[in-house]
SEVEX-866675 format. One line per 10 residues: number of its first residue (from 1); for each residue x, y, z of N, C-alpha, C. Coordinates in pm, whole numbers. Layout:
N
NUM> X,Y,Z,X,Y,Z,X,Y,Z  ...;
***
This chain:
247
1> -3188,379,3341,-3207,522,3363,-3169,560,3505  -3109,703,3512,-3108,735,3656,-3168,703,3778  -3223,620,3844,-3281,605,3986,-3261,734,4144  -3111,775,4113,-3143,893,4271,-3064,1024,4161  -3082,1024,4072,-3041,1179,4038,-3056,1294,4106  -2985,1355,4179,-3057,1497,4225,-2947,1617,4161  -2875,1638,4121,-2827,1744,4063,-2741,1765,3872  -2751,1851,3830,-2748,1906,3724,-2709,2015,3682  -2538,2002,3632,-2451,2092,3612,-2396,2113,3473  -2423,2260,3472,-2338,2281,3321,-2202,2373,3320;
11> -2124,2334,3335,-2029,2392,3302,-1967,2476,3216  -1905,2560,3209,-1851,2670,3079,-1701,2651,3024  -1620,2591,3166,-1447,2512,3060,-1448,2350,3143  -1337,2335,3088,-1323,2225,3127,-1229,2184,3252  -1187,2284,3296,-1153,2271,3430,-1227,2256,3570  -1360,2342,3556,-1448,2294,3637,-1535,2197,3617  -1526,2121,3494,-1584,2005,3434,-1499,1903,3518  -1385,1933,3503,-1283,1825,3523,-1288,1798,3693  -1349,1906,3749,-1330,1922,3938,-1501,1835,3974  -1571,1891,3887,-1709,1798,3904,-1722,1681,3914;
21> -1655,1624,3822,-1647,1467,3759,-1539,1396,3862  -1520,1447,3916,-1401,1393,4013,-1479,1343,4122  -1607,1386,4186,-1677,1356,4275,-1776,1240,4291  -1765,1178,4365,-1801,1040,4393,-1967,1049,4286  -2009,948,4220,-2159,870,4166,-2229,1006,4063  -2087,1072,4007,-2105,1181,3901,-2088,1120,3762  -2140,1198,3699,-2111,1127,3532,-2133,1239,3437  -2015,1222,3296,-2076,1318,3188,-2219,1293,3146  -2246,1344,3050,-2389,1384,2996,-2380,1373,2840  -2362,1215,2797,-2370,1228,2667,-2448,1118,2608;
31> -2552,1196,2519,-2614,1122,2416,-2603,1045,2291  -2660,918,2333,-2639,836,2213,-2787,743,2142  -2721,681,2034,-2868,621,1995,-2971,540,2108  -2871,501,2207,-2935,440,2318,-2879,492,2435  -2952,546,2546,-2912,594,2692,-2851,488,2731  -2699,543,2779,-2663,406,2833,-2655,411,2979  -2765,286,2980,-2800,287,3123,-2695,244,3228  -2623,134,3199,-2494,111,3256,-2406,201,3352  -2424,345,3264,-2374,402,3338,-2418,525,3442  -2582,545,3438,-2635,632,3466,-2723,559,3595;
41> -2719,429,3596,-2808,382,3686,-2759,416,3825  -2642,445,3906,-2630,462,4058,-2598,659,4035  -2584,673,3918,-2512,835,3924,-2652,921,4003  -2548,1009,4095,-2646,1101,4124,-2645,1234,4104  -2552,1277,4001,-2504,1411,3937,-2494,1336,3813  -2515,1469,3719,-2451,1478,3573,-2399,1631,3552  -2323,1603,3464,-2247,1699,3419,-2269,1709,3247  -2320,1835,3206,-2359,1828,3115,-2257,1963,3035  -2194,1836,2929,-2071,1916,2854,-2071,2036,2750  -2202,2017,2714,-2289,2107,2594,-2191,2264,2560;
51> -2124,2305,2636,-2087,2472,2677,-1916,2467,2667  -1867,2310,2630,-1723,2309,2650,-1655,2322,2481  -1781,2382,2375,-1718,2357,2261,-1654,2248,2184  -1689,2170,2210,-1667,2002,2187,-1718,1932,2037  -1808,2073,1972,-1885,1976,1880,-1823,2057,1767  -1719,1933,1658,-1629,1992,1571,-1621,1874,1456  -1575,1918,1360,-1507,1805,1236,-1380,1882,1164  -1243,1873,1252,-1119,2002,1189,-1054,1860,1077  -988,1928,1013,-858,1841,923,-750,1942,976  -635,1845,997,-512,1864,976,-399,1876,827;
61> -340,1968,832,-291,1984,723,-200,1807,639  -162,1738,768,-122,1581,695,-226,1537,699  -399,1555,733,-501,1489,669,-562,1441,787  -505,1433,894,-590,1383,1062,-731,1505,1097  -799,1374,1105,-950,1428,1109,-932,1436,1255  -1004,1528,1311,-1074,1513,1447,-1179,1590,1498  -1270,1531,1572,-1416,1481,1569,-1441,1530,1693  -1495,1605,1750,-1559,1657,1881,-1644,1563,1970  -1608,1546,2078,-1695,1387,2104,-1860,1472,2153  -1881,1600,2125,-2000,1609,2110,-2083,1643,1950;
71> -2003,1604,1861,-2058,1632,1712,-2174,1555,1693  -2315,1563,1694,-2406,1510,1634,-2364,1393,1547  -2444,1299,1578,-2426,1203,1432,-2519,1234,1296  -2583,1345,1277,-2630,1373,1197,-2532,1475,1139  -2442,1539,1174,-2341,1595,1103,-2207,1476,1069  -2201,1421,1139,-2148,1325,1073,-2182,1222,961  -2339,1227,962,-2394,1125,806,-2351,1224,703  -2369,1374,726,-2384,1464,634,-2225,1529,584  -2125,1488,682,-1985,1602,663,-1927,1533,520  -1868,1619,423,-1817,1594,315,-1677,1552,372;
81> -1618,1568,490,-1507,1538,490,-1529,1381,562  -1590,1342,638,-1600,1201,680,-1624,1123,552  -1699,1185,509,-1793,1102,368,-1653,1077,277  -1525,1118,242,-1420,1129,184,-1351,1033,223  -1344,982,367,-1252,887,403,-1293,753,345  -1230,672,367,-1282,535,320,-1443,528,293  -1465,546,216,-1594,559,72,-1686,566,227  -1674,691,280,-1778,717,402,-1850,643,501  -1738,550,492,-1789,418,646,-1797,449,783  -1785,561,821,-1833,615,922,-1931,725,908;
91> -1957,825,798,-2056,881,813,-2235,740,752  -2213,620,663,-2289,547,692,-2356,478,835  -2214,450,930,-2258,407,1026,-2338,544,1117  -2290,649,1097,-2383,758,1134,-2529,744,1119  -2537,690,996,-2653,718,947,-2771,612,957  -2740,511,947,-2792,368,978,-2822,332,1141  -2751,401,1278,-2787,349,1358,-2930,433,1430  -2980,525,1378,-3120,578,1457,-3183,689,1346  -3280,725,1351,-3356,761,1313,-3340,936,1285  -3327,1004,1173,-3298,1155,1144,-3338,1194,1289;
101> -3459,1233,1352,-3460,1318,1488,-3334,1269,1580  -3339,1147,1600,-3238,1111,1724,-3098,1101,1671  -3085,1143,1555,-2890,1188,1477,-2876,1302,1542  -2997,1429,1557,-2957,1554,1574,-2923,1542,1740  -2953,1433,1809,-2894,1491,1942,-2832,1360,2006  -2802,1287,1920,-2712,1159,1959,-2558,1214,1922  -2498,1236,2009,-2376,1252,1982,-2227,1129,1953  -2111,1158,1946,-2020,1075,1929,-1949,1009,2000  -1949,1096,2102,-1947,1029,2256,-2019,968,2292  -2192,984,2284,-2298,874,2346,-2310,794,2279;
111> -2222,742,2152,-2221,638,2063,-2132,572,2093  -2049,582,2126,-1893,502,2238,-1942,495,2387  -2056,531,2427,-2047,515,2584,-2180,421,2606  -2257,404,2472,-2383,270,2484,-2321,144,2447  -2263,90,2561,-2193,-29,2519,-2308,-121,2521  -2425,-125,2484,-2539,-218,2468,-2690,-179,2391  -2599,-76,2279,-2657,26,2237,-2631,-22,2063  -2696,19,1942,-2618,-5,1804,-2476,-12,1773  -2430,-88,1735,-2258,-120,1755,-2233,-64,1633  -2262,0,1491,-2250,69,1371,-2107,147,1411;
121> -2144,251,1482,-2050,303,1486,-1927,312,1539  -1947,258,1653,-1804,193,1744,-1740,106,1652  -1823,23,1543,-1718,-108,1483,-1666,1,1332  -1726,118,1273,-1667,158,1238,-1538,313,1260  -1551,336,1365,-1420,355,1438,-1316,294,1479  -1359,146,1528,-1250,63,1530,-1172,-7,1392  -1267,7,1283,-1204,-15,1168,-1132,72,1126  -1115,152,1123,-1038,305,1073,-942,370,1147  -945,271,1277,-783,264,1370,-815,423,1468  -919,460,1504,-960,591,1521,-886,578,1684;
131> -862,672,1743,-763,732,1848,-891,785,1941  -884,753,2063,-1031,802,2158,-903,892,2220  -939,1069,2231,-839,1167,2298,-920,1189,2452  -854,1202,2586,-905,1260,2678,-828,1326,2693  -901,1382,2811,-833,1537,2886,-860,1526,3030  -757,1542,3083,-773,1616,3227,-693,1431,3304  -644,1463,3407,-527,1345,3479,-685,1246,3516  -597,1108,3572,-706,1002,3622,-747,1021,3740  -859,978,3788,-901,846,3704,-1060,897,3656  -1056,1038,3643,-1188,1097,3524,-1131,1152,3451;
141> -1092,1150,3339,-1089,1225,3259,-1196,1204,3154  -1181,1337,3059,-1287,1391,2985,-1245,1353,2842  -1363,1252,2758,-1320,1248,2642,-1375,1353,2578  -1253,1401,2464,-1303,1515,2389,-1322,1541,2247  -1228,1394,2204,-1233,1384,2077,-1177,1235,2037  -1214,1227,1902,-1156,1100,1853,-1094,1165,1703  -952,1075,1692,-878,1115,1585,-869,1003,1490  -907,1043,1348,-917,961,1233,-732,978,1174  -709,880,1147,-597,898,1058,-562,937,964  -482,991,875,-475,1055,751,-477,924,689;
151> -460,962,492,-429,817,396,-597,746,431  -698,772,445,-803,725,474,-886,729,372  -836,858,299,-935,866,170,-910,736,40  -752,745,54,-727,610,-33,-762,454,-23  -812,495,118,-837,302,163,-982,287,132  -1000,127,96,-1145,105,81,-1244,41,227  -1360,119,212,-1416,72,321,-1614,42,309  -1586,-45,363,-1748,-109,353,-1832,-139,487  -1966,-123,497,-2043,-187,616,-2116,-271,566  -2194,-337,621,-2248,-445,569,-2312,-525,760;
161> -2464,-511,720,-2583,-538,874,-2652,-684,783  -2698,-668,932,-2831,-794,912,-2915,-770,1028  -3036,-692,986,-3177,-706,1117,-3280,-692,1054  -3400,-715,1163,-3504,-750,1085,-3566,-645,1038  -3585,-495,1094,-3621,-448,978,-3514,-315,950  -3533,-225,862,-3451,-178,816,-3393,-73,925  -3482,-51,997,-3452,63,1146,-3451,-22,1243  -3459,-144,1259,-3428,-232,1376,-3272,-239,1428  -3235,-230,1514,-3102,-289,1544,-3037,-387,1483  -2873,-408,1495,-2838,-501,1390,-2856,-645,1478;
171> -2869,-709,1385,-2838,-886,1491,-2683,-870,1449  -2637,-843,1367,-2496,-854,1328,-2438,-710,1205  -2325,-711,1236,-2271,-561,1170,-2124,-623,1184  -2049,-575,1031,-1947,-589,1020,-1876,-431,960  -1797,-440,985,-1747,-304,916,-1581,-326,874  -1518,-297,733,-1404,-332,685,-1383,-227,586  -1246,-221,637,-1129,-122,542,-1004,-218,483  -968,-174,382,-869,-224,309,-794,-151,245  -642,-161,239,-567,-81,194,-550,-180,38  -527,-71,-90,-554,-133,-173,-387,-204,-254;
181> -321,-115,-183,-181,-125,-218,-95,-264,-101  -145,-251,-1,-77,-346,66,-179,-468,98  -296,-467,113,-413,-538,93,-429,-603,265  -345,-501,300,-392,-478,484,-517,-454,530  -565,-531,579,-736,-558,636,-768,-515,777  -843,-429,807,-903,-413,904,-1042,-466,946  -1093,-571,1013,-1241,-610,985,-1269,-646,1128  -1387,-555,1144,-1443,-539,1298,-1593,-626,1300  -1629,-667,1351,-1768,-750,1366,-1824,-691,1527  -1958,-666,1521,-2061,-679,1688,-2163,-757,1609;
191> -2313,-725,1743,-2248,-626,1856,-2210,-719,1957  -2212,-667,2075,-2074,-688,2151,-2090,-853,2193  -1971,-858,2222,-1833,-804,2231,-1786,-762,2096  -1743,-664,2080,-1709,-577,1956,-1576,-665,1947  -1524,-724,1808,-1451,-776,1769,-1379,-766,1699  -1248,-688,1653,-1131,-680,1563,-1015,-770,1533  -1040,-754,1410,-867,-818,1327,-818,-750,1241  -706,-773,1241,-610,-701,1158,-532,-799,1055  -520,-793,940,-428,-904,903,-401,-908,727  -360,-966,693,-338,-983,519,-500,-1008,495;
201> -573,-981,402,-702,-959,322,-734,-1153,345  -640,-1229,300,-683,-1380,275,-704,-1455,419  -618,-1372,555,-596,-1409,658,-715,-1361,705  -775,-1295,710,-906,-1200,819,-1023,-1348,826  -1077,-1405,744,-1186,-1454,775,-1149,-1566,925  -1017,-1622,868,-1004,-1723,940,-994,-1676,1105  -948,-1519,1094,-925,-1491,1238,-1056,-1441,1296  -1184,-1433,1228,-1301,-1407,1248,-1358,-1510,1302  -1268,-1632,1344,-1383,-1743,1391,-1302,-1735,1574  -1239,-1601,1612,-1227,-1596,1741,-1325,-1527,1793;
211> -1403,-1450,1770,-1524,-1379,1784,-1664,-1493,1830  -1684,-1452,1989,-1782,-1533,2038,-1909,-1446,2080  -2007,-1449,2015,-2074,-1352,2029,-2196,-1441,2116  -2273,-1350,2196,-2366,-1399,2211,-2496,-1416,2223  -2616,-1491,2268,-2744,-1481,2276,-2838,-1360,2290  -2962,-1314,2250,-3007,-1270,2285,-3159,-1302,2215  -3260,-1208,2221,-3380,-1219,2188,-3391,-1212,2037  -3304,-1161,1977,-3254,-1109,1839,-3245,-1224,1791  -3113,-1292,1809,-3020,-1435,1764,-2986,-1512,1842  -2977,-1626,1788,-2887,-1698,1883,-2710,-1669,1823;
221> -2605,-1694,1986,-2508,-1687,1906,-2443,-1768,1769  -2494,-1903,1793,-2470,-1971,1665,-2483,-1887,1498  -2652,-1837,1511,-2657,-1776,1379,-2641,-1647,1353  -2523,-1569,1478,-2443,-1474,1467,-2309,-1497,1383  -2277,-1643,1473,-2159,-1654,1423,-2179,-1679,1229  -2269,-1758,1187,-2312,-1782,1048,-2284,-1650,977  -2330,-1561,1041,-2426,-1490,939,-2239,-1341,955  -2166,-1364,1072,-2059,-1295,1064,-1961,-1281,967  -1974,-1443,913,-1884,-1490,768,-1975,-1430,660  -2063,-1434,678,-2138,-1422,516,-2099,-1275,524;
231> -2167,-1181,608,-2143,-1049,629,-1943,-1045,614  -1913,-1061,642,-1767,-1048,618,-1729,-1073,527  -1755,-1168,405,-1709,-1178,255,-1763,-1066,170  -1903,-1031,212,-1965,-893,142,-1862,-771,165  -1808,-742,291,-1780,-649,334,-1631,-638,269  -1565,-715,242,-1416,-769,251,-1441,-740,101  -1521,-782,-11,-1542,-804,-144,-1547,-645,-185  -1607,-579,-125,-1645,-454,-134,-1539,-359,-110  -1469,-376,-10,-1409,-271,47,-1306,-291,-36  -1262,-405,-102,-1104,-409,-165,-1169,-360,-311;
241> -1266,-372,-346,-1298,-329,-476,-1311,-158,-507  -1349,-107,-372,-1332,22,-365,-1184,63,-348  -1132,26,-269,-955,62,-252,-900,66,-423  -905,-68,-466,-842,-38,-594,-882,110,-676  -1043,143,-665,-1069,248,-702,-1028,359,-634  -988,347,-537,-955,497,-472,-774,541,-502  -753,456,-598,-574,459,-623,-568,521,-734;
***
């Protein structure tokens, strides 16, 4: 948590967002299932984005989703159009990493910026090849959105956890898409180091044994690594069984 915070700014565009953030031990202001402390611990400003219109779910007419990096994750468990893409593996991971009150003000940005926070949703963004957009030149710029790809509705996609209880954090989370026609695999494993492969459907497990995860109070890494394969044949079994259905 913050230690010397002394100021607190809201901005109305993003140009004076962009002049704020430029200033030495400043930081945006975004919520996620977990405060990430990482980055708030020396800041002594925030900048709070709330007023820059940020919180969106548009389609593009070729089918590109994009996502306001301040959209609630509770509109994301709930949007019919996320829920459409690969059999709704990102509005699940919406939904699975915190608790209905803390969806309504955990945003999509503070879900990409708790790098020690529920990995649900970061591993299913990285499965779905999702595009992180900023704005404004380096070395602050402002994320504002993340872009889903079109052809998403046809691919199959699965999550698949392991913790101890059903609202506990994961010890392990896999998340996988599959194209049903080319049988092109996407399969992401946490939490961190957040871990991706890409590869032919028969090829993914084997490239799953580069993934070194490690210790904590949760697991050891050993019965991360165990429990990554098991979780990965569920996920892999699933997601291609849905693809065929989505053709």
């Amino acid at each position: 948590m913050p230690k010397r915070l002394r100021e607190y700014h809201r901005p109305t565009d993003l140009a004076s967002a962009l002049e704020l953030l430029r200033r030495p031990n400043t930081a945006p202001l975004l919520l996620g299932p977990r405060v990430p402390d990482h980055l708030y611990e020396e800041v002594e400003a925030v900048v709070d984005l709330s007023r820059l219109d940020l919180d969106y779910i548009r389609e593009d007419e070729d089918g590109t989703l994009h996502i306001g990096a301040l959209t609630p994750l509770s509109v994301l468990a709930d949007s019919d159009l996320i829920r459409s893409r690969a059999n709704g593996l990102l509005a699940e991971a919406a939904r699975v990493v915190a608790a209905s009150g803390l969806r309504d003000v955990a945003t999509v940005g503070g879900a990409l910026l708790s790098q020690a926070g529920p990995p649900e949703v970061l591993l299913a963004l990285d499965a779905l090849q999702a595009l992180i957009v900023n704005d404004g030149p380096p070395p602050r710029p402002i994320f504002v959105e993340v872009k889903l790809p079109p052809l998403l509705a046809r691919m199959g996609g699965a999550l698949e956890r392991i913790a101890r209880a059903p609202r506990d954090e994961a010890i392990v989370a896999v998340a996988a898409v599959v194209n049903g026609l080319t049988q092109r695999t996407r399969l992401c494993v946490g939490p961190f180091p957040i871990y991706g492969v890409s590869a032919n459907a028969e090829d993914v497990l084997q490239a799953l044994a580069g993934w070194q995860p490690g210790s904590d109070f949760r697991a050891s890494a050993e019965y991360r690594q165990a429990m990554a394969g098991v979780l990965a044949r569920r996920a892999l079994e699933t997601a291609r069984g849905r693809s065929m259905e989505n053709h």
